[in-house]
KELUM-381120 format. One record per residue (C-alpha): residue number from 1; x, y, z. Coordinates in pm, 1 decimal, padded with zeros to 6 digits. Layout:
@n = NUM | xx = X | yy = Y | zz = Z
...
# end
This chain:
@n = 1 | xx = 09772.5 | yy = 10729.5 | zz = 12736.0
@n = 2 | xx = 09428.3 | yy = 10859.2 | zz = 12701.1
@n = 3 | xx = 09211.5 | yy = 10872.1 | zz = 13039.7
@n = 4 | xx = 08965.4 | yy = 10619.5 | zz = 12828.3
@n = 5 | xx = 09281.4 | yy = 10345.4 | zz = 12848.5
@n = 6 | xx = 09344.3 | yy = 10383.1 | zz = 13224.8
@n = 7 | xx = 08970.5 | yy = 10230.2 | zz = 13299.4
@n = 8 | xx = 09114.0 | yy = 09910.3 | zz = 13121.6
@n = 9 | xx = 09286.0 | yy = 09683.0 | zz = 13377.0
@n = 10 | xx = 09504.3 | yy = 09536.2 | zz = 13071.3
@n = 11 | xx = 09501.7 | yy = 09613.8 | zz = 12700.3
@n = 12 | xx = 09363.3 | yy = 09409.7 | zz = 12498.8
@n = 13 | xx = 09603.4 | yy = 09174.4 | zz = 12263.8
@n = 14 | xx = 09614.2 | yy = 09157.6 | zz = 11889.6
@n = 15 | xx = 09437.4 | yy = 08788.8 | zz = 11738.0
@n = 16 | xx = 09609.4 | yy = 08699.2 | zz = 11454.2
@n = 17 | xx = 09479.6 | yy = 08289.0 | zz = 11493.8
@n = 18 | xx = 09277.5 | yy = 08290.3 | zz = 11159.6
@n = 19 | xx = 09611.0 | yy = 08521.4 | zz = 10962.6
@n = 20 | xx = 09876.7 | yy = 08242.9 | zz = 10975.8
@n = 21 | xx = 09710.4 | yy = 07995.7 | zz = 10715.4
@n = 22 | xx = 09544.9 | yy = 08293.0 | zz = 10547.9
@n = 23 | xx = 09857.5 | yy = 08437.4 | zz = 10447.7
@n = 24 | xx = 10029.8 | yy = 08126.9 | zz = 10395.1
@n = 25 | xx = 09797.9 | yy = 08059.1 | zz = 10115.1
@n = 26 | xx = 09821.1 | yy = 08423.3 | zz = 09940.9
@n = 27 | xx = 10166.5 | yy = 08382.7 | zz = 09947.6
@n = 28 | xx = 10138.0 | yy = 08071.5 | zz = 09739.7
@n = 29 | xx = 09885.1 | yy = 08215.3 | zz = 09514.3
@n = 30 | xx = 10118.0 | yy = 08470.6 | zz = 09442.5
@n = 31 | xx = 10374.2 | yy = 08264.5 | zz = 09323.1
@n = 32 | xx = 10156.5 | yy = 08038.0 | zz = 09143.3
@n = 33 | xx = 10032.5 | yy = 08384.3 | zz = 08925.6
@n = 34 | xx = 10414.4 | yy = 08471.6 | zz = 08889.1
@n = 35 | xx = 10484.4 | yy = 08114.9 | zz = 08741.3
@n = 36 | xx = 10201.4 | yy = 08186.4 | zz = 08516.4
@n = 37 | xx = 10352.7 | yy = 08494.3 | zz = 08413.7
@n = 38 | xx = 10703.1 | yy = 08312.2 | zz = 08310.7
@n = 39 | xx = 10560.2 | yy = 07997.1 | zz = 08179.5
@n = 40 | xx = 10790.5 | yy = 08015.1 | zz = 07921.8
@n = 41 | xx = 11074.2 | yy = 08004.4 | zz = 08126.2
@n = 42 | xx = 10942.2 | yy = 07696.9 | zz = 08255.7
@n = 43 | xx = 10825.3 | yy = 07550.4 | zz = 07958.7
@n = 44 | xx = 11185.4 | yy = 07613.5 | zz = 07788.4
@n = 45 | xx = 11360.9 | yy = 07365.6 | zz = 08089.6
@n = 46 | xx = 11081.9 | yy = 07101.8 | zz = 08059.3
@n = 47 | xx = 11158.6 | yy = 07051.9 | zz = 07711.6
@n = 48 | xx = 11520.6 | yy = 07059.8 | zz = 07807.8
@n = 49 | xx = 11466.2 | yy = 06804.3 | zz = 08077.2
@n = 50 | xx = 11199.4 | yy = 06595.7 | zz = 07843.6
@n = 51 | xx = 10895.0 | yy = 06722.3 | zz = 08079.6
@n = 52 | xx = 10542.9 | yy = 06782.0 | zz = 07990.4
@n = 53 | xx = 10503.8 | yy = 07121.0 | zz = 08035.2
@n = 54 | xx = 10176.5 | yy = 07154.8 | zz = 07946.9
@n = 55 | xx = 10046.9 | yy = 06874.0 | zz = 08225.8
@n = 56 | xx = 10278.2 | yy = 07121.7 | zz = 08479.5
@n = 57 | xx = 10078.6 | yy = 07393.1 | zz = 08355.0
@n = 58 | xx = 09733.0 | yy = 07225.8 | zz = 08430.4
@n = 59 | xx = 09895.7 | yy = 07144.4 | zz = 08765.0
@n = 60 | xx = 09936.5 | yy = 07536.6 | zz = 08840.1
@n = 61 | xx = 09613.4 | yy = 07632.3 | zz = 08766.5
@n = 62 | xx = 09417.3 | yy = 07323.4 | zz = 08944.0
@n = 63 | xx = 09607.9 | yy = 07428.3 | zz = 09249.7
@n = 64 | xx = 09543.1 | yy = 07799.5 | zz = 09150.7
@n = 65 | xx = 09179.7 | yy = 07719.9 | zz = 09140.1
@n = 66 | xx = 09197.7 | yy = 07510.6 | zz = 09479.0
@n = 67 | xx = 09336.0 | yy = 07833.6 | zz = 09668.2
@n = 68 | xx = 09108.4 | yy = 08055.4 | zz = 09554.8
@n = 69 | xx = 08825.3 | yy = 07807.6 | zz = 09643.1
@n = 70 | xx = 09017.2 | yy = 07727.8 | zz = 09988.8
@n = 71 | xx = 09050.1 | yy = 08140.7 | zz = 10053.0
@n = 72 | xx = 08650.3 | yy = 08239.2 | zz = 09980.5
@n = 73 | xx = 08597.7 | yy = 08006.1 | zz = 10232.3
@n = 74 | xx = 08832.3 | yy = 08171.6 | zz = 10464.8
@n = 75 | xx = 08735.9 | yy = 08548.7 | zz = 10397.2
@n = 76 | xx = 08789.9 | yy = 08785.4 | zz = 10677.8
@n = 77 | xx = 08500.6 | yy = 08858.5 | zz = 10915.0
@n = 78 | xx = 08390.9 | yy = 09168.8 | zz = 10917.8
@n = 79 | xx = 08565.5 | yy = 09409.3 | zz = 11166.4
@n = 80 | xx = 08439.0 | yy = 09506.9 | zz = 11498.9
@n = 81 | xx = 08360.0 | yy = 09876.4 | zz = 11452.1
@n = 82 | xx = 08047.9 | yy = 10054.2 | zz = 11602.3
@n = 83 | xx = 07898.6 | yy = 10135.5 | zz = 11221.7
@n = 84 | xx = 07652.6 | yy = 10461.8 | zz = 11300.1
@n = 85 | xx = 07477.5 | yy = 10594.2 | zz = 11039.6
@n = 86 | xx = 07599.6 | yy = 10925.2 | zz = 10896.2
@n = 87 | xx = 07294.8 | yy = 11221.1 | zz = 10802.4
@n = 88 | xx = 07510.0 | yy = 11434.3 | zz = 10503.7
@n = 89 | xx = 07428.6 | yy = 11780.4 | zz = 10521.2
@n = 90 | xx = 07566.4 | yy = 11963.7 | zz = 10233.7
@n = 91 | xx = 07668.1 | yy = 12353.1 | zz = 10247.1
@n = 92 | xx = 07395.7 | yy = 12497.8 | zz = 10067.7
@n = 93 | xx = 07110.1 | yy = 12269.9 | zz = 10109.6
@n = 94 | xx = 06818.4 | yy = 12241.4 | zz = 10294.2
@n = 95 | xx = 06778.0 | yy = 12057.9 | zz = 10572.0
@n = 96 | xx = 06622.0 | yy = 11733.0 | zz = 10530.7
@n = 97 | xx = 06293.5 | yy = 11697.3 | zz = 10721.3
@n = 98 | xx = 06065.7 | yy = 11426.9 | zz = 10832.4
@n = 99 | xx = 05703.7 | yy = 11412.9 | zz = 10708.8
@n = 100 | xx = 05564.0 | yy = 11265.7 | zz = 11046.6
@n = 101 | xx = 05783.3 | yy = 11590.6 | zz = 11262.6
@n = 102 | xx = 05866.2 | yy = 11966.4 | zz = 11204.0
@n = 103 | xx = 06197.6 | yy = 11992.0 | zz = 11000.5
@n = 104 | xx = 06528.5 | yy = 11906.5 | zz = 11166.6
@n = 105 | xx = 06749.6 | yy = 12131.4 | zz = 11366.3
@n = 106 | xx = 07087.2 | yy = 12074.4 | zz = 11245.3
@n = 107 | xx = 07373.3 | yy = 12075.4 | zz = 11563.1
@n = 108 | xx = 07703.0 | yy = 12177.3 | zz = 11429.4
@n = 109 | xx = 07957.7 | yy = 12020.7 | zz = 11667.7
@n = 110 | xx = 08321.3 | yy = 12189.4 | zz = 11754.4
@n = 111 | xx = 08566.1 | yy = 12127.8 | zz = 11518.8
@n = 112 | xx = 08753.9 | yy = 11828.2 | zz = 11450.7
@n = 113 | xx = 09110.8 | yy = 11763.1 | zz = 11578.7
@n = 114 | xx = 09396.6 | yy = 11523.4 | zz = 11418.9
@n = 115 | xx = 09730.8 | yy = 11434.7 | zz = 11551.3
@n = 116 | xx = 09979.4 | yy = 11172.8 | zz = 11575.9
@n = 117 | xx = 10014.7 | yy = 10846.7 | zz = 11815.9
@n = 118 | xx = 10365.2 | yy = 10701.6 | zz = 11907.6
@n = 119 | xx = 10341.1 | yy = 10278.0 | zz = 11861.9
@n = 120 | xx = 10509.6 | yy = 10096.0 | zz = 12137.8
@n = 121 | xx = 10731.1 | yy = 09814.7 | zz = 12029.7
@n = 122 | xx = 10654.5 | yy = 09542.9 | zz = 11814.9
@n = 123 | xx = 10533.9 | yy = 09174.6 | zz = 11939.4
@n = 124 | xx = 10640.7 | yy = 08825.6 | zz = 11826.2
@n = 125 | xx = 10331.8 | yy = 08712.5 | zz = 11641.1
@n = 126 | xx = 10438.2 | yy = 08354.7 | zz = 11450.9
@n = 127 | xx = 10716.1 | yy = 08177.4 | zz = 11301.1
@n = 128 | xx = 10637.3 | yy = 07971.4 | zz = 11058.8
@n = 129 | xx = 10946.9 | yy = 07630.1 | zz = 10921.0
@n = 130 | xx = 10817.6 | yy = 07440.9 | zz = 10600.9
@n = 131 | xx = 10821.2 | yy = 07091.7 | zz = 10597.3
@n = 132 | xx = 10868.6 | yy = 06884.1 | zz = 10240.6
@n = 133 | xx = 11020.2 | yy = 06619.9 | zz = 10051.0
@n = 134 | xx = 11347.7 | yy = 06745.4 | zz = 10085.0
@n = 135 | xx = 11615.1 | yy = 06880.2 | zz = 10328.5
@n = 136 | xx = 11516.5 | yy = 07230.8 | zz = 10470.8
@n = 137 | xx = 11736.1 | yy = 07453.7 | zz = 10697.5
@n = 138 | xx = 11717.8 | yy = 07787.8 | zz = 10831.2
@n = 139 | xx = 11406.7 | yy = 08043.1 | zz = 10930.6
@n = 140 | xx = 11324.8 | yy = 08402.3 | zz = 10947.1
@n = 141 | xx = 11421.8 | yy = 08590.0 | zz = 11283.8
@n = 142 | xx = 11421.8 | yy = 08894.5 | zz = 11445.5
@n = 143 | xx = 11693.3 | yy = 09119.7 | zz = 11484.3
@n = 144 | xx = 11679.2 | yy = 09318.5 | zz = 11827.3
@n = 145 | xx = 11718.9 | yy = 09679.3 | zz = 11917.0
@n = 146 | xx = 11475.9 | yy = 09804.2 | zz = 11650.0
@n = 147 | xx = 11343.4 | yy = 10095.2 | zz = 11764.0
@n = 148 | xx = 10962.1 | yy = 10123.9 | zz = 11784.0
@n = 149 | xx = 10783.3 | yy = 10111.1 | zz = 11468.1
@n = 150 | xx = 11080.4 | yy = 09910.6 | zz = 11329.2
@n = 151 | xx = 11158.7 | yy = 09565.1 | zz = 11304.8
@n = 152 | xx = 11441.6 | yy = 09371.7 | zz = 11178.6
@n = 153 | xx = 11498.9 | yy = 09066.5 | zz = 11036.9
@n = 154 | xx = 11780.1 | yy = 08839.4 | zz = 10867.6
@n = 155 | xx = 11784.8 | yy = 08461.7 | zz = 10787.2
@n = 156 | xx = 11943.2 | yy = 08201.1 | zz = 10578.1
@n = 157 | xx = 11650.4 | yy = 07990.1 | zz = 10424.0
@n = 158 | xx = 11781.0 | yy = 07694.2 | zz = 10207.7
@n = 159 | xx = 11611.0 | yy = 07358.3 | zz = 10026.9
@n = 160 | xx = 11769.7 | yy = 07081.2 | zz = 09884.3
@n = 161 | xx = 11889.3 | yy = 06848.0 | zz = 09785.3
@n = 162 | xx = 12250.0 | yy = 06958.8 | zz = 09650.1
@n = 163 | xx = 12214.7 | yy = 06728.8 | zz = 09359.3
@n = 164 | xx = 11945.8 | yy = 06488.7 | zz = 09202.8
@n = 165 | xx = 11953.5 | yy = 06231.8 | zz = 08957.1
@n = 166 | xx = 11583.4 | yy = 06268.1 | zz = 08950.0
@n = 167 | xx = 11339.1 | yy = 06525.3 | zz = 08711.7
@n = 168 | xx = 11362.6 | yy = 06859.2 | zz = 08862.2
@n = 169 | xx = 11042.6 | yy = 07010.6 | zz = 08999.0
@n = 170 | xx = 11026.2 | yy = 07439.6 | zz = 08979.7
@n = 171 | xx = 10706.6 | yy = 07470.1 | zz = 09189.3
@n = 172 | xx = 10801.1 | yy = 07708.8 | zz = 09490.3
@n = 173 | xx = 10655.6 | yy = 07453.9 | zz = 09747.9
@n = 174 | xx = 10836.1 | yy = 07578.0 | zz = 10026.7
@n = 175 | xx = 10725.7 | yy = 07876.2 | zz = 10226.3
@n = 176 | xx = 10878.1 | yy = 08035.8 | zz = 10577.2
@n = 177 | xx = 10679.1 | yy = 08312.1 | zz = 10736.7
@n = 178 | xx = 10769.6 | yy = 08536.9 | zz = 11044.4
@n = 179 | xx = 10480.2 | yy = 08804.6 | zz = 11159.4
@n = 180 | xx = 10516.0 | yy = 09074.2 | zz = 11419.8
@n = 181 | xx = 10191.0 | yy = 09230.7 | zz = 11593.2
@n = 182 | xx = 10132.3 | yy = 09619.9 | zz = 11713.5
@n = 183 | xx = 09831.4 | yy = 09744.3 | zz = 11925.7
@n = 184 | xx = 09765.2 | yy = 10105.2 | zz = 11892.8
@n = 185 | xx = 09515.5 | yy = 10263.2 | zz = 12110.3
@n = 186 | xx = 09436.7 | yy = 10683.3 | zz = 11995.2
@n = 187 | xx = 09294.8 | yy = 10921.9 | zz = 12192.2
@n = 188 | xx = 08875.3 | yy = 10938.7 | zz = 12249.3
@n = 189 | xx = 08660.5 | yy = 11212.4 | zz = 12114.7
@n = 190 | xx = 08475.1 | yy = 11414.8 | zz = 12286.5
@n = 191 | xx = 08172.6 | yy = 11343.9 | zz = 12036.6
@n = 192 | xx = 08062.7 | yy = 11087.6 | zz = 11820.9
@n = 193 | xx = 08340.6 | yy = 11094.6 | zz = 11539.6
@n = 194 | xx = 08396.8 | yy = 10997.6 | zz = 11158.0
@n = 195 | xx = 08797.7 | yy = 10848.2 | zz = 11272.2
@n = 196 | xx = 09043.2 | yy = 10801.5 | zz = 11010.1
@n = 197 | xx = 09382.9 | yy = 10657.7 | zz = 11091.6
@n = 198 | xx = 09687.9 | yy = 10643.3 | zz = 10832.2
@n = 199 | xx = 10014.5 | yy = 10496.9 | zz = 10784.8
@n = 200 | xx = 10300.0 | yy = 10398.5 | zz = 10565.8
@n = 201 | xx = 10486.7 | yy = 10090.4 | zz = 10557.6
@n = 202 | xx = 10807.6 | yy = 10003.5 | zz = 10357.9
@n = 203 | xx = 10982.6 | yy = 09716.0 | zz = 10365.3
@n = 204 | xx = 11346.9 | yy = 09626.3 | zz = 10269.8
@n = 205 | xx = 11529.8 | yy = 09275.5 | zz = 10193.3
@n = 206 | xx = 11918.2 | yy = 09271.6 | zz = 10103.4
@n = 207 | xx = 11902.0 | yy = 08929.4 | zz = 09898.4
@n = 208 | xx = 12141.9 | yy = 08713.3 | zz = 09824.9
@n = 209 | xx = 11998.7 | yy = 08433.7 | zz = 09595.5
@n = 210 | xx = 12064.0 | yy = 08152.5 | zz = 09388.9
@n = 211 | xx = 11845.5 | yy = 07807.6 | zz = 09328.5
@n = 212 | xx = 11573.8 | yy = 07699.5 | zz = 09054.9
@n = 213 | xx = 11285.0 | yy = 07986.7 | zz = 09167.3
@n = 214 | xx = 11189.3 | yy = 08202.4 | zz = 09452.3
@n = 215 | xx = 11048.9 | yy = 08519.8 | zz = 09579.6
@n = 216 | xx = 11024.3 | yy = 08733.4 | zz = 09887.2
@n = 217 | xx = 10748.5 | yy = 08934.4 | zz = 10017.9
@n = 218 | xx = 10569.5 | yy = 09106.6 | zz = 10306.1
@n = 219 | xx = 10249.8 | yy = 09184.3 | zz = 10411.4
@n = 220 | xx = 10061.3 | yy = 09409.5 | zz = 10623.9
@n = 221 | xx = 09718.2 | yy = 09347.3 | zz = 10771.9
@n = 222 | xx = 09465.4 | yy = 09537.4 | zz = 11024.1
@n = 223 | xx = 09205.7 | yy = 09481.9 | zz = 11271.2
@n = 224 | xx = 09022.7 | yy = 09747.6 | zz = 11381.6
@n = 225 | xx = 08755.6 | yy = 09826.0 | zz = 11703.6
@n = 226 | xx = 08558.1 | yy = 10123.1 | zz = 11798.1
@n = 227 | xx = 08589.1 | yy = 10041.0 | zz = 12135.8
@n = 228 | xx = 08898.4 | yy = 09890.8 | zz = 12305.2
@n = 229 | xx = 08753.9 | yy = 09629.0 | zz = 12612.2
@n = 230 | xx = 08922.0 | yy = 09460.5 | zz = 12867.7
@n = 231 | xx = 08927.3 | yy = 09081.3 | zz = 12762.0
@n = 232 | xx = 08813.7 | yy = 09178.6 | zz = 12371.3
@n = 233 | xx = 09108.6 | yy = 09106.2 | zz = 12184.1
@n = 234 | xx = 09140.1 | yy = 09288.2 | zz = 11800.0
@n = 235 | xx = 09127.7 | yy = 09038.4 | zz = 11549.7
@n = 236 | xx = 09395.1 | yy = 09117.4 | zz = 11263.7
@n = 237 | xx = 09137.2 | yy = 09021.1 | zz = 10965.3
@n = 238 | xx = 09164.6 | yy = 09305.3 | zz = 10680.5
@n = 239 | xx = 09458.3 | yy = 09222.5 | zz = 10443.2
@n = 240 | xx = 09581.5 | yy = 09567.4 | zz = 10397.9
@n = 241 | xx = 09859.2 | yy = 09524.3 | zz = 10070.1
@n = 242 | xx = 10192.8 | yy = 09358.3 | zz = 10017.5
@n = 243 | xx = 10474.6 | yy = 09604.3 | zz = 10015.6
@n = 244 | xx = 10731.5 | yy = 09367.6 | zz = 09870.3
@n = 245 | xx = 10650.6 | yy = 09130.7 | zz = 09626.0
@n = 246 | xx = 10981.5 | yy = 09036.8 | zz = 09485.1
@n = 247 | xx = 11062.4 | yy = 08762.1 | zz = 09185.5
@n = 248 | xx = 11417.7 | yy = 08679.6 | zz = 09292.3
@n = 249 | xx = 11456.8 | yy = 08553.3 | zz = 08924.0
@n = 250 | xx = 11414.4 | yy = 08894.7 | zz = 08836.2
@n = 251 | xx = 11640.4 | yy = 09179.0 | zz = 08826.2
@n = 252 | xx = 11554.2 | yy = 09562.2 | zz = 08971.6
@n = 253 | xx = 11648.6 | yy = 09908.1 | zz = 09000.9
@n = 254 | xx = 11963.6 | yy = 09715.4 | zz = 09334.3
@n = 255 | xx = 11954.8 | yy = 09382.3 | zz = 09271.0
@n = 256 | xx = 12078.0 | yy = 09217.0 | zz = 08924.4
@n = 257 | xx = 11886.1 | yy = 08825.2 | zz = 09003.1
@n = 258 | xx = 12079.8 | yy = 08706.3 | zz = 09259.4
@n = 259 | xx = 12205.0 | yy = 08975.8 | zz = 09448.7
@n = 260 | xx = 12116.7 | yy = 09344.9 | zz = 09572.8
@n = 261 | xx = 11895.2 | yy = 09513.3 | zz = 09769.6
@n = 262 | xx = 11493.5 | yy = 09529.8 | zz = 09738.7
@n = 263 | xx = 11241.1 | yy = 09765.3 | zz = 09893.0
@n = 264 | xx = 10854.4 | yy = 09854.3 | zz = 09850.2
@n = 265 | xx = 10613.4 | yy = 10032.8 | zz = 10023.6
@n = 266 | xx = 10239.1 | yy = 10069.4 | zz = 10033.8
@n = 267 | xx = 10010.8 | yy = 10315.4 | zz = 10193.4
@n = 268 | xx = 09728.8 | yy = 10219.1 | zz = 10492.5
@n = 269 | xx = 09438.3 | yy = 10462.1 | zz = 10538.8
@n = 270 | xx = 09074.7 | yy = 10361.5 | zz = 10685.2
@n = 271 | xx = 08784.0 | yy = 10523.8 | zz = 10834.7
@n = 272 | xx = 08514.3 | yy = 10416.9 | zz = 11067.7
@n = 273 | xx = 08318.7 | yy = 10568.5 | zz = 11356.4
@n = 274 | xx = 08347.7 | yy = 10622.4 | zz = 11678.2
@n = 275 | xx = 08130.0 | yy = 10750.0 | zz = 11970.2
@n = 276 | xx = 08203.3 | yy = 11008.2 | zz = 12208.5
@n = 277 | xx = 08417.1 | yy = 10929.3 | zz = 12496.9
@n = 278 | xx = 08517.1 | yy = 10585.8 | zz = 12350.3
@n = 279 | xx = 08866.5 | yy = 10479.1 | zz = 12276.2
@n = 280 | xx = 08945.7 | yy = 10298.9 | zz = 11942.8
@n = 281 | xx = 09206.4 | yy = 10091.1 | zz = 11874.9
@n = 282 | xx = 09401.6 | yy = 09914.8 | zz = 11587.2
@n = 283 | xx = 09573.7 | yy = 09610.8 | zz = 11529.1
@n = 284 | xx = 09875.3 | yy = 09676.6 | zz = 11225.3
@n = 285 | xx = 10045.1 | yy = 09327.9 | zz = 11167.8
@n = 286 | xx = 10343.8 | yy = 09289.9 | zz = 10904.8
@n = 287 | xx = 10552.6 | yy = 08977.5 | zz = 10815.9
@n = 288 | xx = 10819.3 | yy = 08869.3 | zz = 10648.5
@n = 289 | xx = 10754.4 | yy = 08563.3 | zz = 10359.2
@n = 290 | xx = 11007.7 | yy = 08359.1 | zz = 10220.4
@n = 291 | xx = 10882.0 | yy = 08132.0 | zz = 09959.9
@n = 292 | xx = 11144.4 | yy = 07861.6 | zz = 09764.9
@n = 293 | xx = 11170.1 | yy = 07560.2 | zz = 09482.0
@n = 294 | xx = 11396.2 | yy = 07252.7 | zz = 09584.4
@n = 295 | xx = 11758.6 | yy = 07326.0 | zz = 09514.8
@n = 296 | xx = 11714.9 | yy = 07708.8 | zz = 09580.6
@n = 297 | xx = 11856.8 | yy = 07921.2 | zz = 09870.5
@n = 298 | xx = 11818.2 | yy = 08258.1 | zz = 09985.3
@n = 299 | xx = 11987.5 | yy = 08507.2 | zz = 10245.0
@n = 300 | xx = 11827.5 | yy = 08785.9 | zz = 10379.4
@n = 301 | xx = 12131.5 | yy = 08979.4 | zz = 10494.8
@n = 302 | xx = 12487.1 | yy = 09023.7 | zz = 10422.5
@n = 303 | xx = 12796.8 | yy = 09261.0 | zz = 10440.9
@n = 304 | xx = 12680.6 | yy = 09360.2 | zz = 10806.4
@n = 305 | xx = 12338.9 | yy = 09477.8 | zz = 10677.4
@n = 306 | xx = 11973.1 | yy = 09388.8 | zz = 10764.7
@n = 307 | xx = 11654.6 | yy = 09330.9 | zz = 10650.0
@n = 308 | xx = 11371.5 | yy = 09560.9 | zz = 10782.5
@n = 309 | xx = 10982.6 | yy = 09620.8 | zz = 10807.0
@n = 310 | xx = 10900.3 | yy = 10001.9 | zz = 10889.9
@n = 311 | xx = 10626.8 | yy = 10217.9 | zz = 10970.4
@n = 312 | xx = 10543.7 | yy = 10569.1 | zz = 11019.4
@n = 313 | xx = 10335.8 | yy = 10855.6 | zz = 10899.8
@n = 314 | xx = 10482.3 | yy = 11108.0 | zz = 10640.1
@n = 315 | xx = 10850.4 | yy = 11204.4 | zz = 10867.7
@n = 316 | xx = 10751.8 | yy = 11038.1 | zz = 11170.0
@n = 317 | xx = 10891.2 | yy = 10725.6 | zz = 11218.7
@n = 318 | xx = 10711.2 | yy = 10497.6 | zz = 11421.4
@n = 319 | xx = 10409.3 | yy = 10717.4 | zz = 11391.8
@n = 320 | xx = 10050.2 | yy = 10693.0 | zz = 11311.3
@n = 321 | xx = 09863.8 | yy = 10974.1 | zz = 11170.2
@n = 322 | xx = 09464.3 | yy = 11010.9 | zz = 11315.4
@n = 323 | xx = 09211.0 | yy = 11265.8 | zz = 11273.8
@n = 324 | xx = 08844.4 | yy = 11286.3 | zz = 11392.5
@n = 325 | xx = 08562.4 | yy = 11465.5 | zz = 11186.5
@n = 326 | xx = 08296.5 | yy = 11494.8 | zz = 11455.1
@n = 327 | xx = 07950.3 | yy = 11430.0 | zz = 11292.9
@n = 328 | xx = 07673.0 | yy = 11657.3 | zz = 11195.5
@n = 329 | xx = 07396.0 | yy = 11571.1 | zz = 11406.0
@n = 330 | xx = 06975.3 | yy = 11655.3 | zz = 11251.3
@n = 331 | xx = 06723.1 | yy = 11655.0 | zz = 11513.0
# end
């Protein structure tokens, strides 16, 4: 731990208050784009059933319409990085100059320095049950003796009923939702800094699936500060990609539709700056969504096997990569 993190009498925690209902509402946009995608799937059991598909299209895209409206509202502050202007000097160029002064000295700071930081293990963030018109059963929970970086996961998630005399209804109005939270401080520079900070994260589901519609994904998200403070919490409010974004009426590469094995993976890289001496920090949450139509059930692990979220940089598991680029100073 960096000298900069001793002066702290306790680190800061990771906010993820605003995330829960954020993502809950991605998730369902998500689905409500894949129905789009298969309407005629949907539209072929209507007219089997004697539906109106075209009033449960209008339905999709009124509640489509709603999210979006409901999300803009709900858009991510903007992160709590010191922003400090940059002056570009170019190799080649003259320095620029100020009419009012004589023309700028340009101070060419030591060289910048990169490296890796090891993440301590992940923390609970939320668990997250639906509630509906039907019977619901299971959740999403966390496997222990993941290493750090690594998380595991398994869980039985199941609506009902087992039969209905009734019309059957496809929307995927079910969601369950399990997040886990990471605080990682890096090292301070010894100068005012352009920091970048990157990471990998794949994800991995064994499914085992059968029901009227569903899909599985994950997400990650960020939250970044310039300056780690006692009693500052990071606020995890930059969506940052979904690795897995699975139709589980769809068949892949492992999995044939209803049963097989998953995975995706997306890549996390962002820069701000930092000043000398200062420690940053970065809050990296993932989670785990499991999103379901009445009559549909899904498992998350079988045969001894279980789900995972992982992270690391390039080889190094439970990594992340960081480099400073210390900043060309005129005067």
């Amino acid at each position: 731990m960096s000298n900069g993190l001793k002066s702290l009498s306790h680190l800061p925690e990771v906010d993820i208050k605003r995330l829960r209902e954020r993502k809950l509402l991605e998730a369902e946009l998500l689905t409500l784009a894949k129905q789009v995608r298969n309407f005629g799937q949907l539209r072929d059991r209507f007219l089997a059933e004697g539906g109106d598909a075209n009033a449960y299209y209008r339905k999709i895209q009124a509640r489509r319409l709603q999210i979006l409206a409901m999300l803009k509202s709900k858009e991510p502050h903007t992160s709590s990085v010191e922003r400090i202007p940059r002056v570009p000097i170019f190799p080649g160029s003259p320095p620029r100059s100020n009419p009012s002064s004589a023309p700028a000295t340009i101070i060419r700071p030591p060289f910048g320095t990169s490296g890796y930081v090891q993440m301590a293990p992940a923390s609970e963030g939320v668990n997250v049950v639906p509630q509906g018109q039907f019977p619901i059963s299971g959740e999403i929970v966390t496997v222990p003796g993941s290493y750090p970086g690594a998380i595991g996961f398994q869980g039985s998630l199941s609506v009902g009923p087992e039969e209905t005399t009734g019309a059957v209804d496809p929307t995927i109005n079910y969601f369950w939702l399990h997040n886990w939270t990471y605080l990682v401080p890096f090292p301070a520079p010894a100068v005012t800094s352009y920091f970048t900070y990157s990471f990998d994260v794949y994800a991995q589901a064994d499914v085992l699936y059968q029901g009227l519609d569903g899909m599985v994904m994950s997400f990650v998200s960020v939250g970044e500060t310039a300056t780690l403070t006692t009693g500052e919490n990071v606020v995890a409010n930059i969506d940052a990609g979904w690795p897995l974004m699975q139709d589980l009426d769809q068949s892949g590469p492992s999995y044939n539709g209803h049963y097989g094995e998953i995975d995706g993976s997306v890549t996390v890289q962002r820069s701000f700056m930092v000043t000398g001496g200062h420690v940053p920090g970065v809050a990296i949450v993932v989670g785990a969504v499991g999103a379901l139509a009445m009559m549909s059930n899904v498992n998350f692990a079988f045969a001894g096997q279980t789900s995972g979220i992982d992270i690391g940089s390039g080889y190094d598991f439970g990594h992340v990569a960081y480099s400073y680029d210390p900043e060309i100073v005129a005067k």
